[in-house]
VOKOL-75080 format. One record per residue: y, x, z of N, C-alpha, C, O, CB in turn; residue in one letter. Coordinates in steps of 0.001 Angstrom, whole numbers, plus 500000, padded with zeros to 6 digits. Glycine has a CB too. Layout:
BEGIN
YXZYXZYXZYXZYXZa...
This chain:
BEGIN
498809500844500000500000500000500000501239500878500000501332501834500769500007499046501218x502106500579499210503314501488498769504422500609499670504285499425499980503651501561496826x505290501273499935506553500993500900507728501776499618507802502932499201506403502014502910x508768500134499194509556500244498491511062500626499638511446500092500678509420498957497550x511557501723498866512671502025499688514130501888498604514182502180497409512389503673500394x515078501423499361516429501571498819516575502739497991516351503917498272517416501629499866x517224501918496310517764503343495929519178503014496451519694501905496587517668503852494153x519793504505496770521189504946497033522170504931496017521796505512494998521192506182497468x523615504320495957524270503707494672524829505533493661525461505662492613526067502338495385x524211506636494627524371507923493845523571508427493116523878509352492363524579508814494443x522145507824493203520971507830492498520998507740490908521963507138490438520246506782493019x520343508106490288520423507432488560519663506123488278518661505572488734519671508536487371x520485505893487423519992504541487139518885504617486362518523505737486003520936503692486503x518026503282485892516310503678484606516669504664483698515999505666483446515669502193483299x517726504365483217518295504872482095518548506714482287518419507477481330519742503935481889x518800507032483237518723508499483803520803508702483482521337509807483576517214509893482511x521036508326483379522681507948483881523279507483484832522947506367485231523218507247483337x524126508056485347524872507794486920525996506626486592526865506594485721525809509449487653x525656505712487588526254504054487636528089504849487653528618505840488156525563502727489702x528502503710486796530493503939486476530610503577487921529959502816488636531685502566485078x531761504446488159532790504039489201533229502857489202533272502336488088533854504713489187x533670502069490301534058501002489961536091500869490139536850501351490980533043500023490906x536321500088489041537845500510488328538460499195489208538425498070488708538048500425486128x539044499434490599540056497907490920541083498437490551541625499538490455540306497163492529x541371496358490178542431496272489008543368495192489980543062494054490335541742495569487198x544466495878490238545155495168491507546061493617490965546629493460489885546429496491492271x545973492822491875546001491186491344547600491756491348548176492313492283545325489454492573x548221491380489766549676491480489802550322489614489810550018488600489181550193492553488197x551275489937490837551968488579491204553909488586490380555014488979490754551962488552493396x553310487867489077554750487794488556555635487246489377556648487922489557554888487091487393x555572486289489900556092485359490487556903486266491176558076486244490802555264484410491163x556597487172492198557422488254493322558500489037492441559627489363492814556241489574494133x557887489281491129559242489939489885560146489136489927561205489265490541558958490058488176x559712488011489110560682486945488524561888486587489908563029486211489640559599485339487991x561408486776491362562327485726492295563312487215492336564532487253492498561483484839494203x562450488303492151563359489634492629564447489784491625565549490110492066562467491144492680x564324489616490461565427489593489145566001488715489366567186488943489121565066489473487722x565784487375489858566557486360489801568370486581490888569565486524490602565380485113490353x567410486878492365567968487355493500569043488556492833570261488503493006566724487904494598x568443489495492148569291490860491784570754490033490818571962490248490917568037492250490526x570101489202490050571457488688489254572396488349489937573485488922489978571357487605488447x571994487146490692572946486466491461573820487488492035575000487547491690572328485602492501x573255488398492998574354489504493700574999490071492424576214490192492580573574490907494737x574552490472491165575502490881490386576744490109490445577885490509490678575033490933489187x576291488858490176577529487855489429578299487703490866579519487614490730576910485997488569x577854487657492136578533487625493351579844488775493444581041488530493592577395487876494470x579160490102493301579697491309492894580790491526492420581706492220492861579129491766492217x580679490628491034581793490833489598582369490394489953583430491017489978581791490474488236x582468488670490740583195487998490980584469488469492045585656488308491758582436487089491239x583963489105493381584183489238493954585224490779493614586195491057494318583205488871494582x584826491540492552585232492773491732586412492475491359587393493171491622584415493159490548x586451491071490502587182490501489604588576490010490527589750490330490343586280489320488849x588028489182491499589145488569492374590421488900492456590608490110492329588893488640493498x591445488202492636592720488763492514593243488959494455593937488165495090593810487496491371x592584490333494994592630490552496506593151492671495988592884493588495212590440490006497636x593913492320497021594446494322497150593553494561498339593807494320499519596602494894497697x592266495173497721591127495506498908591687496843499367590962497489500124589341495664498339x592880497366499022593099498506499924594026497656500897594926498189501546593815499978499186x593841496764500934594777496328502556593574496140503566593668496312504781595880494493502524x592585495815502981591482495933504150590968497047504419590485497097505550590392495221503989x590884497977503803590826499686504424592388500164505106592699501156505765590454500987502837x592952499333504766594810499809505906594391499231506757594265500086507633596712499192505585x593936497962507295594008497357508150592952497135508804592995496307509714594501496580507901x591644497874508478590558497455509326590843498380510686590782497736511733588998497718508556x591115499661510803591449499753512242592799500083512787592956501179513324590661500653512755x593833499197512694594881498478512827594849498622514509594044498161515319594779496963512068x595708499212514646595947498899516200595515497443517452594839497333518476597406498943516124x596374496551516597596471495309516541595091494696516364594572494206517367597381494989515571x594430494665515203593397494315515119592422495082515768591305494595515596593243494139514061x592424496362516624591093497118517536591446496336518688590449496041519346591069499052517881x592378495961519092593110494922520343592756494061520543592548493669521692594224494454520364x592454493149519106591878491754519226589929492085519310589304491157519824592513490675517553x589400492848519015587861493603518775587535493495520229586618492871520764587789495440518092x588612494341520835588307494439522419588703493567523460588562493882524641588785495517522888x589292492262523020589702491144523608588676490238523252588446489324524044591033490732523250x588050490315522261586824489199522061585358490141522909584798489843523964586478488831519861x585199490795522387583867491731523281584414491387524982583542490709525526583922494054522839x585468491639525833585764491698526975585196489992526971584061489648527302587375492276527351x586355489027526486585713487399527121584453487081526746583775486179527237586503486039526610x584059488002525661582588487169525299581780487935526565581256487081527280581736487538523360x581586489016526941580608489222527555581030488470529321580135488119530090580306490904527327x582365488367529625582461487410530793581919486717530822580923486500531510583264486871531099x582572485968529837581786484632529393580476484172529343580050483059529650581968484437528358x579781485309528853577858485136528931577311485882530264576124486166530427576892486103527364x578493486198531324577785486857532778577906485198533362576963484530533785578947488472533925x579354484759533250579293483561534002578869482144533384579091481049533900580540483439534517x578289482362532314576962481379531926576010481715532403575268480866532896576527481223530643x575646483195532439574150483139532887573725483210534189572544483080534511573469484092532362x574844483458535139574698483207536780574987481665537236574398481079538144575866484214537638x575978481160536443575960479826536652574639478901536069574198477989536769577230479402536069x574099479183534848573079478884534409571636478897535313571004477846535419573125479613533411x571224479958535859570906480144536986570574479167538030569485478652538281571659480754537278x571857478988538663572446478384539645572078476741539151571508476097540031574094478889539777x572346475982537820571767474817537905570612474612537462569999473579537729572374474058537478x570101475622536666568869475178536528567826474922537733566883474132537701568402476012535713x568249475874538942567707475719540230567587474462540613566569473851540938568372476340541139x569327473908540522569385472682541206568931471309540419568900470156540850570773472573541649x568582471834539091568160470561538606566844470361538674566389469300538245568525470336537368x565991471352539230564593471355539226564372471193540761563197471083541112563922472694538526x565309471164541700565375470333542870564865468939543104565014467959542375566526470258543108x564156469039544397563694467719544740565030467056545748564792466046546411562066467865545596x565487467266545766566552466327546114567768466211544967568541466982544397567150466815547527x567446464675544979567893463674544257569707464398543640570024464771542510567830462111545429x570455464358544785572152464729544343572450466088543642573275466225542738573153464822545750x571622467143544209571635468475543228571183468160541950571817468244540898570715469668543710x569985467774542132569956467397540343570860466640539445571455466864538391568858466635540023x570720465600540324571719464402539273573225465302539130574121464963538357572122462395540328x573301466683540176574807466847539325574497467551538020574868467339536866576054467856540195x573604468568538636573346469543537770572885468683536090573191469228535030572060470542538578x572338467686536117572130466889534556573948466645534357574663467085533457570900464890534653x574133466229534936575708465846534767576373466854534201577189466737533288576468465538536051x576074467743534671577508468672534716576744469145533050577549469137532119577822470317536452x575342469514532719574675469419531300575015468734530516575814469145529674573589469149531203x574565467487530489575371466161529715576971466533528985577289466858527841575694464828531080x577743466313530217578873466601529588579714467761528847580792467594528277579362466318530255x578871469190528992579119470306528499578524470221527345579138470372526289578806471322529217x577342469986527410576797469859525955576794468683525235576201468584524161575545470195525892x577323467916525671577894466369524258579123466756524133579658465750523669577987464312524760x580172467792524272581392467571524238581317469015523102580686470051523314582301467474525850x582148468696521903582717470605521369583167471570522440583800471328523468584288470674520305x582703472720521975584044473745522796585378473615522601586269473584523449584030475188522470x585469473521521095586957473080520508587986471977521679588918472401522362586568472059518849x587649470975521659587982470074522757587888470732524055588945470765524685587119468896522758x586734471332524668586874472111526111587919473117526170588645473237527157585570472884526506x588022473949524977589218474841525421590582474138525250591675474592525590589252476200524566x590386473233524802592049472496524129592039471517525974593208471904525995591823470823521796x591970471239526454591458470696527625591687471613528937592210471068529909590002470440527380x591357472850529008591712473757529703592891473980529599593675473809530533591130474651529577x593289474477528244594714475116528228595701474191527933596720474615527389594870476214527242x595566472574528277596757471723528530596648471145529899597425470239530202596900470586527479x595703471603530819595562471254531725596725471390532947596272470779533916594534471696531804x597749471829533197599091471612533618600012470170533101601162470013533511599773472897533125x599411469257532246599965468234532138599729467208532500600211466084532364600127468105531409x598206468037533438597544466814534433597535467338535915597247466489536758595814466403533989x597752468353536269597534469362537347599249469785537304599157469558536097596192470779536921x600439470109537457601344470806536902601410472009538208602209472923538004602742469843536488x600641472054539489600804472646540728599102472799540682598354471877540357601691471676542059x598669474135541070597517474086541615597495474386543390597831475489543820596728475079540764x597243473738543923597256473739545478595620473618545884594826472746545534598257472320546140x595418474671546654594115475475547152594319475184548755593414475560549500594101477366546694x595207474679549193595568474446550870596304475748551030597232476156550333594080474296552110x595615476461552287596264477786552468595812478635551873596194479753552219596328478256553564x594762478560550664594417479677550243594895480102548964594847481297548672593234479707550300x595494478981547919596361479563546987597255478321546458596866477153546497595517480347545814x598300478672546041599526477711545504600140478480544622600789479493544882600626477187546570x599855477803543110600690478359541940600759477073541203600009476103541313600012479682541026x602183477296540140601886476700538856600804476761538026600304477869537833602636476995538189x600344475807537501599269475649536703599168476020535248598197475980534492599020474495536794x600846476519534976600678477263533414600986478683534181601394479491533346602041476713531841x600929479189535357600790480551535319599908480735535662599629481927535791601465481273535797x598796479639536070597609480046536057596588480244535260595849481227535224597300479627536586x596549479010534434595421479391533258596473479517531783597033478728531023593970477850533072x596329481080531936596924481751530521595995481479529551594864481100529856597161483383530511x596365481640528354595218482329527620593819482732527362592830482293526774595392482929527636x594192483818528100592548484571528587591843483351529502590844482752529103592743486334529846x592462483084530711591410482257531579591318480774530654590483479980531088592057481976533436x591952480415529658591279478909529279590134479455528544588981479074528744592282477723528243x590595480710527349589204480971526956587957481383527697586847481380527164589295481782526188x588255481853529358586915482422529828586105481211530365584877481155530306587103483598531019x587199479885531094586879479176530969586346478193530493585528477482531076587111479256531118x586858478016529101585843477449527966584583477270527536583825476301527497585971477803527244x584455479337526959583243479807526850582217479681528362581111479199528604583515481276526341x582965480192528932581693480598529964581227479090530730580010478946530847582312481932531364x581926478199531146581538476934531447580487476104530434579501475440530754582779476251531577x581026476366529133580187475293528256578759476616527911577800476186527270581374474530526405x578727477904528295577423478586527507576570478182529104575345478295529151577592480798526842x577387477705530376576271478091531334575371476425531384574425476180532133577064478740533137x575955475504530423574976474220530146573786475060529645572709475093530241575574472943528889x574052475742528502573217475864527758571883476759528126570692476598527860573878476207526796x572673477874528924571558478907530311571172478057531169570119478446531674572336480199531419x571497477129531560570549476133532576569163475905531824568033476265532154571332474454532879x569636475142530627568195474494530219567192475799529871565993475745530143568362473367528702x567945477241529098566974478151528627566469478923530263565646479830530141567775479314527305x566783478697531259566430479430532441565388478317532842564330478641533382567730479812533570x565692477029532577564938476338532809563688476281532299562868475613532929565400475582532738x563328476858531243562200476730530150561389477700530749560213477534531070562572477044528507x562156478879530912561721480244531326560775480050532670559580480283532852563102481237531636x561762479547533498560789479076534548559674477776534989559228477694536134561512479080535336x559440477136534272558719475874533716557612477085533265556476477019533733559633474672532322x557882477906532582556741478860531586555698479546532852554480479611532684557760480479530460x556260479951533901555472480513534992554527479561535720554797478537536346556380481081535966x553050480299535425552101479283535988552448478815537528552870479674538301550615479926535940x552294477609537930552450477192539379551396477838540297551359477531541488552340475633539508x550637478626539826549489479102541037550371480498541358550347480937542508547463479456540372x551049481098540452551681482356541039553144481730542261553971482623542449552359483460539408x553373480758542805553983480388543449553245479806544745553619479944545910554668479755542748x552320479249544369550688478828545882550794480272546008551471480654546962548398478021545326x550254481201545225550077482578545880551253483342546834551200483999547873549813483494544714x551949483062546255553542483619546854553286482603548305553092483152549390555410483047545551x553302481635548222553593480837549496552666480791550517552701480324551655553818479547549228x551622481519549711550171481591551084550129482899551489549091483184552086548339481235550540x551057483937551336551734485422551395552610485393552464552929486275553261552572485891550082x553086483757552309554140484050553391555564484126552517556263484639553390553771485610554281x556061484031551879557039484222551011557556482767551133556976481692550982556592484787549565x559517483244551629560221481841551297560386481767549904560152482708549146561656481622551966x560898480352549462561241479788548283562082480678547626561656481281546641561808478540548423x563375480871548086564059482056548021563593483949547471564129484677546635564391481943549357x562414484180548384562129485352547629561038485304546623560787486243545868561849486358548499x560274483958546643559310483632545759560120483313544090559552483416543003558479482264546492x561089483047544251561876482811542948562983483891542333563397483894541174562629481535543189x563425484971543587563347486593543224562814487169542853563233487873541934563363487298543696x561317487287543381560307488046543591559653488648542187559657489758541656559392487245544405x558791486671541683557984486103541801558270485775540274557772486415539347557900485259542941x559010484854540150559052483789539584560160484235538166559983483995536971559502482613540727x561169484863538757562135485057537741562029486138537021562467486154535871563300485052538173x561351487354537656560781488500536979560162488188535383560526488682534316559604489033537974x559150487232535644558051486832534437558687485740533803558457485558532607556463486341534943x559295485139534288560748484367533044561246484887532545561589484176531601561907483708533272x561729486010532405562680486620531268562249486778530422562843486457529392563256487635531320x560874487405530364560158487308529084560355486158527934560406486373526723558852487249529470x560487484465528805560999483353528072562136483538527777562494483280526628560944482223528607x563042484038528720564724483727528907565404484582528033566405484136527472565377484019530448x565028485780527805565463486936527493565936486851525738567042487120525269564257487997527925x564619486359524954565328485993523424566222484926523355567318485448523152564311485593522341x566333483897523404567291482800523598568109483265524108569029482461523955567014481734524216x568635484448524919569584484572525659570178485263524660571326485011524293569431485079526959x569491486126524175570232487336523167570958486405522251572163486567522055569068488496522177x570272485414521665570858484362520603572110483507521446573146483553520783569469483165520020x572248482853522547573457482690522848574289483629522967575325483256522414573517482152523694x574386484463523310575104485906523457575906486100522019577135486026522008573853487290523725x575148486356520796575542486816519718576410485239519079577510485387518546574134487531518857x575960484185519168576808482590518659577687483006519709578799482930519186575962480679518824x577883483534521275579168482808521708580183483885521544581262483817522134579146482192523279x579735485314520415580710485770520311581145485636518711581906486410518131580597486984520926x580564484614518201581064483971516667582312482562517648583441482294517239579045482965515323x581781482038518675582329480763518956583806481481519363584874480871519321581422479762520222x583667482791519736584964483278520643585971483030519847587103482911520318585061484823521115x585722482907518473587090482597517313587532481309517373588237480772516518586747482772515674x587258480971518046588060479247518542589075479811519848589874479021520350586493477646519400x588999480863520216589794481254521257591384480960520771592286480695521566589453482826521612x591591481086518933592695481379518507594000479958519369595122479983519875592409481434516663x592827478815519050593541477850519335594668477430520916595598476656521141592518477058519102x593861478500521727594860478327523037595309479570523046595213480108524149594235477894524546x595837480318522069596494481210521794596295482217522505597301482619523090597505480931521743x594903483059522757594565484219523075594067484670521946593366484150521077593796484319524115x594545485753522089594675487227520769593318488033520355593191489228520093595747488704521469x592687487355520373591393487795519960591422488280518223592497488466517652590313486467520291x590082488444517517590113489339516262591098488374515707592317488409515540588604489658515319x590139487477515471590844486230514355592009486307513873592425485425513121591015484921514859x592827485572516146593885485404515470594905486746515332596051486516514945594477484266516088x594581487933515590595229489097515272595272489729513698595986490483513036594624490002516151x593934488855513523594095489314511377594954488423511174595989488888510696592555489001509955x594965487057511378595553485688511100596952486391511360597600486540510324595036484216512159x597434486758512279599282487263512542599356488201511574600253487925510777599864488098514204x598710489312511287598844490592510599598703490025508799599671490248508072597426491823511243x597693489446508321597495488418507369598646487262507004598621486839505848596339487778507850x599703486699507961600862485823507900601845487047507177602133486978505982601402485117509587x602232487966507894603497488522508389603169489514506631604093489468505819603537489504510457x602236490085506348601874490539505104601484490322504237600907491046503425601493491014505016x601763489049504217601165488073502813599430488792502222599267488962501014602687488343501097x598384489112503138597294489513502604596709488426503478596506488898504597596857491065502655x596404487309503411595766486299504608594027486594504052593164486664504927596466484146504454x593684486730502779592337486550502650591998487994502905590824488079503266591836485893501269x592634489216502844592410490504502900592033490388504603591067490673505311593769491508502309x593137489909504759592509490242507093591425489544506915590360490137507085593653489269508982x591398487993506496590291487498506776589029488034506838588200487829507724590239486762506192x588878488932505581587577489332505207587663490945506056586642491633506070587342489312503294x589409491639506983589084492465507970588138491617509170587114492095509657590477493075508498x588480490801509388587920490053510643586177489866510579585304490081511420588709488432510692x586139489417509314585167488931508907583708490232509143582527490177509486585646488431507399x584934491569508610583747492898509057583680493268510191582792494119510235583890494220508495x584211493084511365584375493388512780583661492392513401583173492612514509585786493451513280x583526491343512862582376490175513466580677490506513164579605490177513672582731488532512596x581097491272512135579549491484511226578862492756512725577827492800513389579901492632508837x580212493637512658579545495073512966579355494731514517578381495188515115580629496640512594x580227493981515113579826493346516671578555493002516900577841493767517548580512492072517042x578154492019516498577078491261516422575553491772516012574434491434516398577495490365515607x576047492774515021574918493805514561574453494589515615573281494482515975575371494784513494x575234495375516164575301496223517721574823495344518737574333496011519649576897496706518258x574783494457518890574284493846520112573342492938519910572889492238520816575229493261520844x572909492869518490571393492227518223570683493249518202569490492992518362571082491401516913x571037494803518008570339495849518162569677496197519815568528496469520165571275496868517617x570827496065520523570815495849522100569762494311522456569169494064523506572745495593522681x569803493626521421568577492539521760567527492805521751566765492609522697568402491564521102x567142493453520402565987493699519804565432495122520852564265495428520608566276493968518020x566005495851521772565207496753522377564939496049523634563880496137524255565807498136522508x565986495325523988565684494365525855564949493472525634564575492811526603567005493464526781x564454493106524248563404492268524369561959492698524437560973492176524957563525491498523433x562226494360523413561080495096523390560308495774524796559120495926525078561459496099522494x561904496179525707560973496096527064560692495187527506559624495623527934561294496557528075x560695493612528011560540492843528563558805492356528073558052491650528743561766492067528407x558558492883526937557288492366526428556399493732526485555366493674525818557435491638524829x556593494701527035555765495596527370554423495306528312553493496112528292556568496454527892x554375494048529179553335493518530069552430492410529079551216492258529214554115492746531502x553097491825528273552312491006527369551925490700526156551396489631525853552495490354527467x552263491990525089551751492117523853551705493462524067552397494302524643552470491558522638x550178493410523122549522494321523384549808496048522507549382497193522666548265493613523196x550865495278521471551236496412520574552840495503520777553137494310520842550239496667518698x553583496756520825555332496437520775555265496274519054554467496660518200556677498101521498x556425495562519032556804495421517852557715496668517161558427497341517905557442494193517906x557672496909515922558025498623515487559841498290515772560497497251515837557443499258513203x560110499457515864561621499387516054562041500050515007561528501067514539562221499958517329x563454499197514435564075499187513071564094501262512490564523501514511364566071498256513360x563769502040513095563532503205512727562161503511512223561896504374511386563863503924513680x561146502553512939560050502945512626559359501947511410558285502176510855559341503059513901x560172500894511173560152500433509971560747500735509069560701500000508082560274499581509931x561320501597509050561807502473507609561266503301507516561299503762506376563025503003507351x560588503926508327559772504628507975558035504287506989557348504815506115559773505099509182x558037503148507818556560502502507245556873502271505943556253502864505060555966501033507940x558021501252505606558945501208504504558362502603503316557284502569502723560712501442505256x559175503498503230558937504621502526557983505428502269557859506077501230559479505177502776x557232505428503245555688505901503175554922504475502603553918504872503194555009506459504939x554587503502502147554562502382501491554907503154500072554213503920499403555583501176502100x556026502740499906556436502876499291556331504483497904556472504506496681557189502454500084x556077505395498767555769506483498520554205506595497748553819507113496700555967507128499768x553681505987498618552062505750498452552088505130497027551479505569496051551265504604499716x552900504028497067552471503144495805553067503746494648552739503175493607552945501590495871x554241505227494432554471505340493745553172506367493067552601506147491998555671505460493944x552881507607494074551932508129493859550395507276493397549586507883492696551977508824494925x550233506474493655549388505837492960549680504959491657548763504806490851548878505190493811x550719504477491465551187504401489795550748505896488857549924506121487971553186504232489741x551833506774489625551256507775488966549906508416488288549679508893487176551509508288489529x549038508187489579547728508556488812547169508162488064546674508760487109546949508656489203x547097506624488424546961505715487495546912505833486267545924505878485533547624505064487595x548287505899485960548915506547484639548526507873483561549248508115482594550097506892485104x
């Protein structure tokens, strides 16, 4: 009895000839051409247009770092980031109380939600900064007495504005965050011996950020697009500092589109600052970090590299 064994695919075939290599023939997807030419036109014709326009783009290289306009850069960065400390401590603060079992903390804390978030900011800051026509004296008892237009200037209707109406919005995302933490890591905390208090220090808010932390970055970066409503109660932020510089020099669309790059490069910088505080915060629960924008350009080009060298041979 004979025992048939595997031939090996290096073996010869009956014929006493060695089996062809086998030739893959990579699936080409027109479709990915066609949207990429399509996409490339459009920016052409965007381009020309924009080439063509009747704008003196050397007023936006005079004026992008403009005294005036680095003034207004650092007047919007200063209220926006107030603004998102005292959303997110006040935020904090009601989401606590709305997840309270007693009845009056909550019902304010929905309240005080409700009406921040059904109302514009537009209206909240216009509201603040006429607020001396309902108040004209602010009286604190013995602890402070002023006029009410030397009190809320400018700056404080906008910090007020922003930061009151973003800390609706940190309630509910603090709220999610902590809703996300299983309830047995709180039995555990409490059979430890741990008050409510350090169980929600400890415990509780640590492993929320992980929830809290992207949403936060995203309010952060909108409430420093929203800060351009600041113009309206007449604090000097970018806007309205291109908007004066843009009046007084007949270039209004030239500042615009200065403003327009100082919003870009803000926002870029501190979604960069997102994208790493989020990358630590997820160091305990994914198991591979996500590549950071250096190390995807790199993958990028080596890709890329690869596929040229393999055209080549090809060829």
């Amino acid at each position: 009895m004979s025992s048939s064994q595997p031939t090996s695919p290096t073996e010869a075939t009956p014929g006493g000839s060695p089996p062809e290599a086998i030739k893959a023939i990579p699936v080409r997807h027109y479709g990915r051409y066609v949207a990429a030419v399509l996409v490339l036109a459009l920016l052409a014709l965007l381009v020309n247009a924009f080439a063509g326009a009747d704008l003196r783009w050397s007023a936006v290289g005079e004026f992008l770092f403009d005294d005036q306009v680095l003034e207004g850069v650092k007047n919007t960065i200063v209220v926006s980031v107030l603004a998102m400390l005292m959303g997110l401590v006040l935020g904090v603060v009601l989401s606590v109380m709305r997840m309270s079992k007693n009845p009056v903390t909550s019902s304010v804390a929905w309240g005080y939600i409700w009406f921040f978030r059904g109302t514009p900011v537009y209206v909240q800051l216009l509201l603040w900064f006429n607020l001396a026509l309902v108040f004209p004296i602010l009286n604190l008892g013995p602890v402070y007495k002023d006029e009410m237009t030397d009190v809320m200037t400018p700056f404080m209707a906008a910090l007020l504005g922003l930061g009151l109406n973003e800390a609706a919005y940190m309630a509910e995302i603090c709220r999610a965050g902590i809703d996300s933490v299983d309830e047995g890591q709180t039995e555990a905390s409490q059979a430890l011996g741990m008050k409510s208090s350090q169980n929600m220090r400890r415990i509780v808010l640590p492993q929320a950020m992980r929830v809290i932390v992207p949403p936060t970055g995203n309010e952060f970066i909108n409430l420093l697009k929203t800060s351009s409503l600041c113009a309206v109660v007449m604090f000097e932020e970018t806007l309205r500092k291109a908007q004066n510089i843009g009046n007084t020099s007949s270039a209004v669309v030239e500042l615009l589109l200065v403003a327009t790059i100082w919003y870009l490069a803000i926002t870029t910088v501190f979604s960069i600052g997102q994208f790493y505080l989020e990358r630590r915060f997820a160091r305990g629960s994914s198991r591979q970090l996500p590549a950071t924008p250096w190390q995807k350009v790199k993958q990028n080009l080596t890709t890329f590299s690869r596929g040229t060298g393999a055209g080549a041979q090809s060829a």
